[in-house]
N, C-alpha and C positions, 0 to 999 in steps of 0.2 A: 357615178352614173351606172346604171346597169347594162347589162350586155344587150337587151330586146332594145333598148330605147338606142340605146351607142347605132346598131344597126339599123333604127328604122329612121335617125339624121343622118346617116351615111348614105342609105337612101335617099332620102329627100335631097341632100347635096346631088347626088348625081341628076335626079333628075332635075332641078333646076338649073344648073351647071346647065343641061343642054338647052332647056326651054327658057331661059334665061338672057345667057351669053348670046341672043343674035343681037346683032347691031339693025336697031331699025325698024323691029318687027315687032307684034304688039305683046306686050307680058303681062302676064296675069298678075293683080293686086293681091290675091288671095295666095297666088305664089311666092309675091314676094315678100308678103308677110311671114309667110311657115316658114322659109326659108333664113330670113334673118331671126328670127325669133330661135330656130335650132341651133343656129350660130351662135346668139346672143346663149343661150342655156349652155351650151358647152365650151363656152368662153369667163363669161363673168362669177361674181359671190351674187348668187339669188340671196345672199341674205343680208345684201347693202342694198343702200336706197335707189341707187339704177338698178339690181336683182329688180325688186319691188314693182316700179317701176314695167317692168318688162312682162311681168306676172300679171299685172294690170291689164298690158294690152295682149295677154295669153287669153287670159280672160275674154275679154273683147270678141278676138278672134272665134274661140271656140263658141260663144255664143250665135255668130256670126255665119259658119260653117253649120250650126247644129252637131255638131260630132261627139257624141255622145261617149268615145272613146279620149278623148282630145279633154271634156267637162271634166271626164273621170282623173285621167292623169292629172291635170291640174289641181282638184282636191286632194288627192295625194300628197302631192307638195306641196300645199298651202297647211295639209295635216302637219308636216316636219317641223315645221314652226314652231307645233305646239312640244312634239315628243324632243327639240333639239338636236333633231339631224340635220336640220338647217337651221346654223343659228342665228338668230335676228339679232340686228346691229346697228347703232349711228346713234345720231342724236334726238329721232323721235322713239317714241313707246309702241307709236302703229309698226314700225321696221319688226320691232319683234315679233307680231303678231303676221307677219307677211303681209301688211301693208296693204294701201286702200284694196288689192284685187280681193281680198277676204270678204267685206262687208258688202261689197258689189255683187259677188256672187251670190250670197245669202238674201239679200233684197231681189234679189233676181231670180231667187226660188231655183234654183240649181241644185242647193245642198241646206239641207237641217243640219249636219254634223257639225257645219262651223260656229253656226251659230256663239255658242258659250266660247270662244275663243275669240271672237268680233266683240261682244259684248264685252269681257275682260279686257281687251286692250283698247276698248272706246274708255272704259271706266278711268282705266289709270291713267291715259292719257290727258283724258278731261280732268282729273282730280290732280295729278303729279306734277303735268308737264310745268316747267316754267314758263313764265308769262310777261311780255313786256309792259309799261305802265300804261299802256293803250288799251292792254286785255289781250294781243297777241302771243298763240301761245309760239316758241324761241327754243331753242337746245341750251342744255342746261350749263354747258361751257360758257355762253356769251356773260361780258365782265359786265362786273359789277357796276354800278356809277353812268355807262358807256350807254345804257338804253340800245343795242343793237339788233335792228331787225333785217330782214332778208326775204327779197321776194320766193326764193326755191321754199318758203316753208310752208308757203300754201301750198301746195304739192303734198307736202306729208300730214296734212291735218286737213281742209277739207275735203276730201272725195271719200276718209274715213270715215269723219265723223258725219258728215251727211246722210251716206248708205246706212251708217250704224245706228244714227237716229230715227230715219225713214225705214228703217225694218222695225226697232224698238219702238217709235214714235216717242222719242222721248226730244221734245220741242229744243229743250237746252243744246242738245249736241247740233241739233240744225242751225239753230241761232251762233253756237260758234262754230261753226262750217263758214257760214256767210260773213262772219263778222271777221274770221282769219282772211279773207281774201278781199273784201269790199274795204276793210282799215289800210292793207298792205297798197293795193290802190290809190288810195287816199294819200299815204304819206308819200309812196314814192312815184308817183305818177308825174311825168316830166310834160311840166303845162306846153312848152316851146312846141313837141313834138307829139304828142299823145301816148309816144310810148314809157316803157317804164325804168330806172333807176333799180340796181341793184339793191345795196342796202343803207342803211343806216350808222353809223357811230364806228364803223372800221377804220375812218381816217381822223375822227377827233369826234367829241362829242357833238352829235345833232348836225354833225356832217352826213349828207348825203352823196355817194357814189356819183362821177358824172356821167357814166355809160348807158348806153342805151344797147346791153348786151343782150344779143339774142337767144343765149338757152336763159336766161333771166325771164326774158317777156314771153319763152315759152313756157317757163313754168308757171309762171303768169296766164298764161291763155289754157295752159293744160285745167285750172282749175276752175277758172271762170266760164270756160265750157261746160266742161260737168254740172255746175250750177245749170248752168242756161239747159240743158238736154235734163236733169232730171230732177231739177227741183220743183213741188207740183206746182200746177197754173194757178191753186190757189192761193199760193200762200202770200201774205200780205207785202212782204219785201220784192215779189216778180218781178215789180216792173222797174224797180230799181236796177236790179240785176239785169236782164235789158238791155234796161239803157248805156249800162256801163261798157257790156261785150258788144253794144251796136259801135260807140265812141274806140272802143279800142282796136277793135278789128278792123276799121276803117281806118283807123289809124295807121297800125299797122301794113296790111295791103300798100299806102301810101311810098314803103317805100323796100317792097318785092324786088327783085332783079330781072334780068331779060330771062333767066334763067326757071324763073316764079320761087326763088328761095329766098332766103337772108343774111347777112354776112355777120360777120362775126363782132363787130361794132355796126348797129342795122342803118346809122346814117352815114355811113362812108364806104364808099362802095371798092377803096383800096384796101381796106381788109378782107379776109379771105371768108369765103363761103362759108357758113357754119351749119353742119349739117343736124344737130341734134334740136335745136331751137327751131329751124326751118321746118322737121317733123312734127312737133309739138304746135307750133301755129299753124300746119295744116290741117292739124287732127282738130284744132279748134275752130278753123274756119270751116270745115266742113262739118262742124255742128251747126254751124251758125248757119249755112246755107239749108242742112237739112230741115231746121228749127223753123226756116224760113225767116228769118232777123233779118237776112242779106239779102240784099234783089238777086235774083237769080243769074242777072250778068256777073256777076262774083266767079259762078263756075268756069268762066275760064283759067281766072285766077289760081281756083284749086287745083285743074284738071295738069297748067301749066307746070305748078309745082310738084306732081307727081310724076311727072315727065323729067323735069329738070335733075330732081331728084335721083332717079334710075342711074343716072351718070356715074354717082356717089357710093352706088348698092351692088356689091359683086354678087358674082352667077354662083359663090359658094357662101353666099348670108354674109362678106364683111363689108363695112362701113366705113367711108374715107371721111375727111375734115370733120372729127367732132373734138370741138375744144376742151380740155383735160381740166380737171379739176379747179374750179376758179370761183374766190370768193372774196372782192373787192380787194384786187390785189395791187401792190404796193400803194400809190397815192388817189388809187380809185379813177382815173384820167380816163379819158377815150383812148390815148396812146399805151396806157399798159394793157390796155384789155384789145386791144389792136395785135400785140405783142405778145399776149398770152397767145402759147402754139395749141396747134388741133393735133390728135393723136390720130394712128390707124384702130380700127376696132376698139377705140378706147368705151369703158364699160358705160359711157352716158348712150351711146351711139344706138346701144339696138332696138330698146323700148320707142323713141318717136318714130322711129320704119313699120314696126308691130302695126301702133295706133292710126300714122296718116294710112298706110296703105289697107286698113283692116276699116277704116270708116270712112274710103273709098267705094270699098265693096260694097257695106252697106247701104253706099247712097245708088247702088245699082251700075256703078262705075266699074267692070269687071276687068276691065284691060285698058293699058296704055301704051303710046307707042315712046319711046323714049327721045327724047329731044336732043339728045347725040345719040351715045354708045352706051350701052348697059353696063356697067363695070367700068366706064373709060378712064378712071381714077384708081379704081383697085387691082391688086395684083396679080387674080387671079383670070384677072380679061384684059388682062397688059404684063402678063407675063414675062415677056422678054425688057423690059424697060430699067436700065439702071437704078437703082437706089438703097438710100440705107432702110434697115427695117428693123426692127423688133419685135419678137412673137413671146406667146407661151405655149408649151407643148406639153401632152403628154401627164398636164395635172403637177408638174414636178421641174420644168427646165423654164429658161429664159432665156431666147437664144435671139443674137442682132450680127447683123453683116452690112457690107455696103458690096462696092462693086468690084474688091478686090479680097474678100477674107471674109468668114463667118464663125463667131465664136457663141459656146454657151455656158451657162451654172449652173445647177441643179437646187433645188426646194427641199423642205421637210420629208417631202412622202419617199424620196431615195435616202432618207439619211444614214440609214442603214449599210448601204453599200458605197456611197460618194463622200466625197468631200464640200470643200470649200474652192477646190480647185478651178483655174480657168479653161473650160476645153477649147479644144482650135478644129474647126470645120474647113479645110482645104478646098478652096473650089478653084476652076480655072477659067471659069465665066465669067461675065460682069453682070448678070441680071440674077435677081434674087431666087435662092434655091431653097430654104429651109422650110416652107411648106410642102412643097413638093417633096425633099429629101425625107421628112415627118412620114405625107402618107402614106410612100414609098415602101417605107419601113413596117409601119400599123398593115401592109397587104402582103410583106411577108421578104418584101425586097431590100436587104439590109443596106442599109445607108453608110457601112463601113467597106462597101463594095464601088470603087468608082465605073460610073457607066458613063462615061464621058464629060461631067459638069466637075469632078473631084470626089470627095468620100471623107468621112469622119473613120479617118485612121492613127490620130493622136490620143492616146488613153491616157487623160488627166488621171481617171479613178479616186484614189483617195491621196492622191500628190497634190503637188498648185498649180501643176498643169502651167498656164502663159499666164502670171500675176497674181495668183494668190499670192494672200499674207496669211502672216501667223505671230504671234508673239517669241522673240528670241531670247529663253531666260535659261536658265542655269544648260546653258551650252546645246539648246534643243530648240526646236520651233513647236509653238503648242496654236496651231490652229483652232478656229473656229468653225464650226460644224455647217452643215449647208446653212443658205438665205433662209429666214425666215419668215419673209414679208418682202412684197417691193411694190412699185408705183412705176408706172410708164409716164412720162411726165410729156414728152415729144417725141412724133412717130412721123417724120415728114420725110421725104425723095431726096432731103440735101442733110437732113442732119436727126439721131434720134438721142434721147435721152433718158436713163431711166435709174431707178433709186432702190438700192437693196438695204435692206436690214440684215443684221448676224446678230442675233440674240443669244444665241447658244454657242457659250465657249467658255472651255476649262482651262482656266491659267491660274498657276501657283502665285499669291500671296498677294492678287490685285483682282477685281471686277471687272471686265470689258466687254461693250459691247461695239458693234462697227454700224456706221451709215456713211454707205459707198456711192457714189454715182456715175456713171457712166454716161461716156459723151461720145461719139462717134461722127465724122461726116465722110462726104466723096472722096476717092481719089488716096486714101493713104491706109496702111497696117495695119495702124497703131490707133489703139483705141484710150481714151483718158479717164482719168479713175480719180477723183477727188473722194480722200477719205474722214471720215472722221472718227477717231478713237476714243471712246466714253467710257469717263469714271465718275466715282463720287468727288475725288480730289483730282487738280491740276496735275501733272507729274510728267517728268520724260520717261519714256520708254523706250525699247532697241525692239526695230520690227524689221521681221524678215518677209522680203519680197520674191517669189522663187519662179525658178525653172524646172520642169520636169526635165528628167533627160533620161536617153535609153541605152546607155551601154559605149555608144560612138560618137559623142560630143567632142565637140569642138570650141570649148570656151574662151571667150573676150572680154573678162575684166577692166574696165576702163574708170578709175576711181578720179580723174581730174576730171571728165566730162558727166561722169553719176550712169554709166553705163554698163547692164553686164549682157552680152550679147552670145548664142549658141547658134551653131550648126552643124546639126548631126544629120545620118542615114538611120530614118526610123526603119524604113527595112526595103529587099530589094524592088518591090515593087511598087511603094510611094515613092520612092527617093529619097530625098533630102529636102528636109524644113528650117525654115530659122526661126532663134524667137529672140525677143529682148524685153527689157525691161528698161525705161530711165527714168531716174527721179535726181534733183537738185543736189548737184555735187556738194553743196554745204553740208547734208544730211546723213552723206558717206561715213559710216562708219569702217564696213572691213566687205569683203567677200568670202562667202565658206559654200562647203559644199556637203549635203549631210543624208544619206538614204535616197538617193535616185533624185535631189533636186538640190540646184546651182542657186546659190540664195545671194542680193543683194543686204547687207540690213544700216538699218540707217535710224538716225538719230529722229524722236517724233514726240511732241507733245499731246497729250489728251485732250482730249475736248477744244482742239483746234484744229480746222481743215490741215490735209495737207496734199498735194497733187503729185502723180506719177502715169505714167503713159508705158503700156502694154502692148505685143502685139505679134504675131507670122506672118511668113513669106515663104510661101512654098514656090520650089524649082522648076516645075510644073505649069509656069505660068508667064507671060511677058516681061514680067517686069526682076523676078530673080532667076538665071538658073548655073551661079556657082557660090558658094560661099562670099570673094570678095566683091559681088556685085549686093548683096546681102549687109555686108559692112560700111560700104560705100554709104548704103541707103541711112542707116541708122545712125553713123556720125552727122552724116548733113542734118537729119530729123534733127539730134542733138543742139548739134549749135541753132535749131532756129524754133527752139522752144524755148517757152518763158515759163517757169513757176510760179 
């Protein structure tokens, strides 16, 4: 991101931080869209299908606002697409092309320049994409035999090909606009309830999903809106379409919460709120209402849910309960999709805030008052409140704490000066600091400074810092180079989860590559690390697990329990920290100690999980402040972990 655009969202944060953050008072829609929308741009890949998505409702906005400054930057980036400074990506062809907001704008006389870029990716789309034997068109991965369809696909194929047809007038791309989302309707529309079934053939062939999940039906309603708002009045299929978004919406609404949103399975009201589907069916009921389809007592409905919503939407653009990545997952049940977690600012999250609260305004809706607390779910307007978390910072780290400890790893773009190592954030608070400590830092206040919460004063560098691995071969440890990928998978107040790749690593006379996961809850250290080591062949291997250490260690080798435990003085004025390591005493091989790190290594097959648990305790804090109350902790952990 450039430096004028970095400062005028660092702008925008502040002032909505304060216009924002009151409890009670009324917020501007037009603010809380810029606002999540800035968050969402300097959070997510603009060039995955939630980017997309969110450029969509950039789109929206800026047309909305009239801002002429606001149109221009947004073609700019919709240009990168083409030159590959943003590169388009997934399983549609429109992704590459930056997705339906391209052809929207072009129909909407905004911009000539994209034109031939709209048009190329209607083309290949329409000509390449694969197609199920209905004529829907499907991502090229879905198996063979399986016929598998998926309601998120209208989402990537009509609001393209619609715009791309109705600018071109080229009948065919309109006709499969309608036909991708009136079929998908058809097959999975769930007669009991009116709403919709994910997908198709994921649990056996010509099975359908039993969920009635709610970013499903909004992706579902995100594109059936758009029909209904801009397909014209004459064209001979209207009233079809109609009738289906009158049937569906109605449906829907049916089963709103006190709240005006939806949950996460939308007929069971024990599931948890789901905030990104709740946007998506707002943005489509207030077409519906604008359209006039819906009696006008509906606008409670909407008005409800933009209220409700606020709750969900911090005063700095994040977004709480949006369910992470899901696509008819394990037996397709209501109980696994009950079960599937919602992340914090996971990347589904920013684009339905963009669109409900951006076609809010347009229905002359300027402000609402929030129905509790503006932020009362996010961090940044519940600050002080216990829990685990997970961020990214920085373009480069991945950093999680709970209410005793905060640690991070580092990305491609530091590869040059970091490792693979685990760093350790010392705090002596229990409410989460690593936002704070971040922009602390970014305004010039170094976060290796404690100002009363603790300080990132442990320099993993290019060591392992609390947990790295490394391959242990001809008497060395050959690490792997930072993450090169990850996934946040769960980002909740009791427990977060999240998943790295290591692609890049050089080791003598084998290929490896790592998929790690980390697991975190309340209340303890120690964080868990399920790895898995991949080769072409099966094979044991000797992996070392290490410690960084600074000079004044105090090491605890413990080979019957799988423990190696340190407490040094990093220097006089942190004090004293401890770290450890445990994995499965079966796996013990030896203890060594090799260039400034205290290495466990242990016995490990490829291409089979295997578990170990990391973790600090600085003295600094209630719960450690001498060595053996340090030791105490980590034997008891010991014996009451299972591998």
């Amino acid at each position: 991101m450039n430096r004028p655009r970095f400062i005028y969202i660092l702008f925008i944060f502040l002032i909505t931080a304060n216009s924002l953050g009151q409890s009670n008072q009324d917020i501007s829609t037009l603010k809380v869209a810029q606002s999540v929308l800035d968050k969402g741009i300097s959070e997510i890949d603009l060039g995955y299908y939630p980017g997309t998505l969110l450029l969509h409702g950039m789109a929206e906005l800026a047309m909305v606002k009239k801002d002429t400054s606001d149109l221009n930057y947004e073609i700019n980036l919709f240009r990168k697409f083409k030159t590959g400074e943003i590169k388009g990506h997934g399983s549609f062809i429109s992704y590459q092309y930056g997705g339906s907001g391209v052809p929207y704008m072009v129909w909407k006389k905004n911009t000539k320049d994209l034109r031939s870029q709209m048009s190329e990716g209607a083309k290949r789309m329409f000509d390449e994409q694969k197609r199920s034997s209905e004529g829907i068109l499907v991502p090229p991965w879905v198996k063979k035999g399986k016929d598998q369809i998926f309601i998120d696909v209208a989402f990537a194929v009509t609001p393209y090909l619609l715009y791309a047809g109705l600018d071109l007038k080229n009948e065919e791309y309109i006709e499969t606009a309608i036909h991708e989302t009136t079929e998908l309707f058809r097959i999975l529309e769930d007669r009991k309830t009116g709403l919709l079934h994910q997908g198709r053939g994921f649990q056996g062939v010509g099975k359908i999903s039993e969920d009635n999940w709610s970013r499903g039906n909004g992706w579902g309603a995100f594109a059936l809106a758009i029909l209904v708002r801009d397909l014209p009045k004459s064209h001979p299929r209207r009233g079809e379409i109609e009738e289906l978004a009158k049937q569906f919406f109605s449906a829907a609404i049916k089963f709103q919460n006190k709240e005006g949103l939806w949950h996460q399975e939308m007929t069971d009201s024990t599931s948890y709120v789901e905030t990104s589907g709740s946007g998506l069916i707002l943005f489509g009921l207030g077409i519906m209402l604008e359209t006039a389809l819906l009696n006008q007592a509906f606008m409670d409905n909407f008005t409800l849910g933009l209220r409700g919503y606020a709750s969900y939407i911090g005063s700095d653009g994040s977004v709480s309960h949006t369910c992470g990545g899901c696509l008819c997952p394990k037996n397709g049940t209501k109980e696994d999709y009950k079960n599937h977690p919602w992340v914090y600012n996971d990347q589904h999250a920013f684009g339905p805030v963009v669109l409900a609260f951006t076609q809010a305004a347009k229905m002359g809706v300027k402000s609402i008052t929030p129905l509790k607390k503006m932020g009362l779910y996010c961090i940044a307007d519940s600050p002080k409140t216990p829990r685990t978390y997970v961020c990214t910072a920085r373009e480069s780290d991945i950093a999680w704490e709970n209410d005793r400890i905060a640690y991070r790893v580092f990305g491609p773009s530091v590869r040059d000066k970091v490792g693979n190592g685990i760093d350790v954030w010392a705090k002596s608070v229990d409410y989460p600091v690593l936002d704070k400590w971040y922009r602390l830092n970014s305004e010039g206040k170094d976060y290796h400074v404690d100002r009363g919460e603790g300080s990132d004063f442990y320099n993993a560098g290019k060591q392992m810092g609390c947990g790295g691995i490394a391959l242990w071969a001809n008497g060395k440890p050959h690490p792997p180079k930072t993450f090169d990928s990850y996934k946040i998978v769960r980002n909740q107040n009791d427990k977060l989860v999240f998943e790295l790749n290591y692609n890049t690593w050089d080791t003598p006379g084998i290929e490896l590559k790592e998929e790690k996961i980390i697991e975190m809850i309340m209340g303890t250290n120690l964080f868990k690390v399920t790895s898995t080591i991949k080769s072409e062949t099966d094979t044991e291997i000797t992996l070392a697990i290490g410690l960084t250490t600074f000079g004044n260690q105090k090491v605890h080798p413990d080979k019957k329990n799988g423990v190696l435990s340190v407490w040094e003085t990093i220097d006089p004025v942190n004090g004293n920290l401890g770290t450890a390591i445990l994995v499965n005493p079966d796996q013990v091989k030896d203890f060594v100690s090799y260039s400034g790190n205290e290495f466990v290594l242990v016995r490990v097959q490829t291409n089979k999980p295997f578990t170990y648990y990391a973790g600090a305790g600085w003295e600094k804090t209630q719960h450690f402040d001498n060595a053996v109350n340090w030791q105490t902790y980590i034997k008891k952990q010991a014996k009451n972990i299972t591998f």
